[in-house]
C-alpha positions as CSV (number, residue, x, y, z in Angstrom):
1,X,0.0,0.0,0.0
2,X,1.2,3.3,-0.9
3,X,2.0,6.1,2.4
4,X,1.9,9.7,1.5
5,X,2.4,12.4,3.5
6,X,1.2,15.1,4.4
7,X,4.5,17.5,5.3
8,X,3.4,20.1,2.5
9,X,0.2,21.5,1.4
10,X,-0.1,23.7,-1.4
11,X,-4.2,25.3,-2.0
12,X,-3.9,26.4,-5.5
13,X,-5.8,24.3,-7.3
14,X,-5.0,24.6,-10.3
15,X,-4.5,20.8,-13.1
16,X,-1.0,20.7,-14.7
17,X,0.1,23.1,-12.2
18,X,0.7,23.6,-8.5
19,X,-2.4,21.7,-6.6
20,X,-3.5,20.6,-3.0
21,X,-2.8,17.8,-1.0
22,X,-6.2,16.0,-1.6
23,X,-6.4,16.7,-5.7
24,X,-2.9,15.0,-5.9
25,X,-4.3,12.1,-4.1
26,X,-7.2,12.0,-6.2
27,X,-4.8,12.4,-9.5
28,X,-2.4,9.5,-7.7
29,X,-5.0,7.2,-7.1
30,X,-7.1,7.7,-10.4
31,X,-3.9,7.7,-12.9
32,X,-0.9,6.2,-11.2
33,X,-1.9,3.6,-9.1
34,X,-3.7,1.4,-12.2
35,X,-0.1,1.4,-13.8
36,X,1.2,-0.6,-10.9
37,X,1.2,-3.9,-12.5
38,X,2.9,-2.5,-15.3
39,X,5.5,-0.7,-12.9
40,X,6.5,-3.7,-11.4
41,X,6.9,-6.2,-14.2
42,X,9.1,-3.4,-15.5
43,X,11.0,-2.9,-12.0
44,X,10.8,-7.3,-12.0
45,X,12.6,-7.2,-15.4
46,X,15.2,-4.5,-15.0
47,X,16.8,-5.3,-11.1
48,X,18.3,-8.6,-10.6
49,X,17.7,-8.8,-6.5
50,X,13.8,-9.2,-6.2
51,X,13.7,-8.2,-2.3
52,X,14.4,-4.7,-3.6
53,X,11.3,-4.7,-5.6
54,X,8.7,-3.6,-3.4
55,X,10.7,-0.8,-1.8
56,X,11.5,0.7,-5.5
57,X,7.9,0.8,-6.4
58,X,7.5,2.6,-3.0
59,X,10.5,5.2,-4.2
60,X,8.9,5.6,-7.4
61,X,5.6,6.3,-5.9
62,X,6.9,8.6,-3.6
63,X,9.3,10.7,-6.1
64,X,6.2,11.3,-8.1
65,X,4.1,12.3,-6.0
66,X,6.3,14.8,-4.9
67,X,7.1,15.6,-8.5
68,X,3.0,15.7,-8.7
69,X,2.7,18.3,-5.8
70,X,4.4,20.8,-7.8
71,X,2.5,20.4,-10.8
72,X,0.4,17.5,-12.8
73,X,2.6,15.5,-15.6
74,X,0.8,16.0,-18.7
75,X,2.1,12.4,-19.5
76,X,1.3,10.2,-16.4
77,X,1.9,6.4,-18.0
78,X,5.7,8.1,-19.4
79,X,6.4,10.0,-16.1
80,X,6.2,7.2,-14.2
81,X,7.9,4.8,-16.4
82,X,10.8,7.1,-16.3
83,X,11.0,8.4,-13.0
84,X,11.5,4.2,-12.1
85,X,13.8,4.0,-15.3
86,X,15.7,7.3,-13.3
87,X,15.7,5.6,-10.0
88,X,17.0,2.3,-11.7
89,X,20.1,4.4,-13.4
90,X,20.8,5.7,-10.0
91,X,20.8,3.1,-7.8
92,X,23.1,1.3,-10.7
93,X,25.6,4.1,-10.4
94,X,25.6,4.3,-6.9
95,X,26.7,0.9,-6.3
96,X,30.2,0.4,-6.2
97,X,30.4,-3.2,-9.1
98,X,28.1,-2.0,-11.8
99,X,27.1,-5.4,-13.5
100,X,27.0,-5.1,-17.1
101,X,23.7,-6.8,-18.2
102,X,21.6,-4.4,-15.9
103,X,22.6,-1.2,-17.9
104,X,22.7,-3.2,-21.1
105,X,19.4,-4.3,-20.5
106,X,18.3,-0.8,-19.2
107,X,19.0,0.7,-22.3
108,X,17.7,-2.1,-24.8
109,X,14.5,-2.0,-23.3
110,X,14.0,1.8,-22.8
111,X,10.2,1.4,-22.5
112,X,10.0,5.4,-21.4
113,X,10.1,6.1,-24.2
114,X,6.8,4.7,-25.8
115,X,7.9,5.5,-29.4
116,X,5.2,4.1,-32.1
117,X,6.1,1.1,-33.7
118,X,6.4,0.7,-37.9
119,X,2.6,0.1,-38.1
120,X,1.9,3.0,-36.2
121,X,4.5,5.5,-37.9
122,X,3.1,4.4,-41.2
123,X,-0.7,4.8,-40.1
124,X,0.4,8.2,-38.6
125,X,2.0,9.3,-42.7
126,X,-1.2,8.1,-44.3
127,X,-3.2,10.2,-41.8
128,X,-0.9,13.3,-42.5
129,X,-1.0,12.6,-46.4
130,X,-5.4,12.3,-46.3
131,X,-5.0,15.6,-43.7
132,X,-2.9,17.6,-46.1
133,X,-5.3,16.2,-49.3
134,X,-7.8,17.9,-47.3
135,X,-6.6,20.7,-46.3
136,X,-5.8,21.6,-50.1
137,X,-9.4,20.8,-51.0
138,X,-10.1,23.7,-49.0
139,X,-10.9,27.2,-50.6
140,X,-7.7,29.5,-49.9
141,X,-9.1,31.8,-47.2
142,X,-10.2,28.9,-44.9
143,X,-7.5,27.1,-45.1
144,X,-5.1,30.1,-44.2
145,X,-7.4,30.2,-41.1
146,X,-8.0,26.1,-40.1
147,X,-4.1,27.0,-40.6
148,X,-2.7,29.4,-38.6
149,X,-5.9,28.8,-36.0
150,X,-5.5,24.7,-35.0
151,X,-2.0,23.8,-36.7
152,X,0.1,27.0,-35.7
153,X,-2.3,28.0,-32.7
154,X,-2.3,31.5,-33.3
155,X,-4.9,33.8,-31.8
156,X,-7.6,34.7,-33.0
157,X,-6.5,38.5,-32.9
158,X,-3.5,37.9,-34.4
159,X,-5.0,35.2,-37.6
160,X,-7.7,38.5,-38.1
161,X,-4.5,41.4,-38.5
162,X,-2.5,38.5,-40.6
163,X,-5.5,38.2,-43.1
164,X,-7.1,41.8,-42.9
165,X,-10.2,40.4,-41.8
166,X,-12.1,40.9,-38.7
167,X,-12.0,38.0,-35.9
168,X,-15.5,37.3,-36.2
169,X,-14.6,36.2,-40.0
170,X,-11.9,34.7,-38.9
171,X,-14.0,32.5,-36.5
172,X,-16.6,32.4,-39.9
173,X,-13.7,30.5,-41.6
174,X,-11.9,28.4,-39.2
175,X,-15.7,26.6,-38.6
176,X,-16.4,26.5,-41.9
177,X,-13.1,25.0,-42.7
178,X,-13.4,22.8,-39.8
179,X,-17.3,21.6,-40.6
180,X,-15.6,21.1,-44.1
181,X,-12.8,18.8,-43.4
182,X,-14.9,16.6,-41.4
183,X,-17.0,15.8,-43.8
184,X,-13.9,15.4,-46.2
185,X,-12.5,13.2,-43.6
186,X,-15.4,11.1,-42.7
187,X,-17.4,10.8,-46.2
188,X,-20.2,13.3,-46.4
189,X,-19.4,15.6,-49.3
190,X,-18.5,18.7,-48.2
191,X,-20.9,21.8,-48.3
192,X,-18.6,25.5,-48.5
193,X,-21.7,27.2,-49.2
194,X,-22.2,30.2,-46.2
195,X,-24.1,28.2,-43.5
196,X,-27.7,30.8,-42.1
């Protein structure tokens, strides 16, 4: 069972930022604590004395909550999977005979990571190649504005002073583009005509 302590509260309240005792519980138990299988048949696999297991998974717990107190990872599965990867490293350097297959395997298994495999990475170019089909399909002032709105993430003052147009347009274009590559996307035939 996992201790945490209480030694420091902070009453912000804010998610992905500084938050209070009880939300990082809540976050803890609703997002870390279901990877715990998966923690320790990584821990299992990567430290040869099996006594030690049960007080890394407490170190890792502990580390991020701490980490947690000061503000939310945005990646919870990848924090904690290196945060224990971390831990691993550090006990392995702080021992005085570093055996040779624990940093081999370390490194060969790097599951911190959690790079996409080929499938994935090919999935991911046909998605960008029907995106960018799209996207051209588009008529010109829309897709400056589906553009510079949801790819670059620019204002919506600033899109307006780029294309001389006023934000309200600008909004005008970046749904209409929007409602446009949906249906593009997703096989109803697109409709540009101004919507009542």
């Amino acid at each position: 069972m996992v201790e945490i302590s209480d030694t420091s509260r902070n009453d912000t309240g804010l998610a992905g930022a500084a938050m209070t005792a009880p939300g990082v519980r809540e976050w803890f138990v609703r997002e870390v604590l279901p990877l715990e299988a998966a923690l320790m048949q990584f821990l299992q696999h990567n430290w040869r004395n099996k006594s030690d297991i049960a007080d890394l998974r407490q170190e890792v717990y502990v580390r991020v909550f701490d980490a947690a107190r000061k503000e939310i990872p945005a990646r919870t599965k990848q924090f904690v999977f290196a945060t224990a990867r971390n831990l691993l490293i550090n006990r392995i350097r702080d021992e005085s005979v570093v055996p040779i297959q624990a940093v081999a395997d370390l490194d060969a298994l790097d599951i911190a990571k959690d790079e996409p495999g080929p499938e994935r990475s090919v999935a991911a170019r046909d998605e960008l190649r029907r995106l960018q089909s799209a996207l051209d399909r588009l008529p010109p002032r829309c897709r400056e504005a589906v553009i510079l709105g949801r790819i670059e993430e620019l204002p919506r003052r600033e899109i307006a002073a780029r294309m001389g147009v006023s934000e309200d347009t600008v909004t005008e274009h970046i749904s209409k583009g929007m409602r446009a590559l949906a249906d593009i996307l997703y096989g109803a035939p697109p409709d540009l005509r101004r919507q009542p």
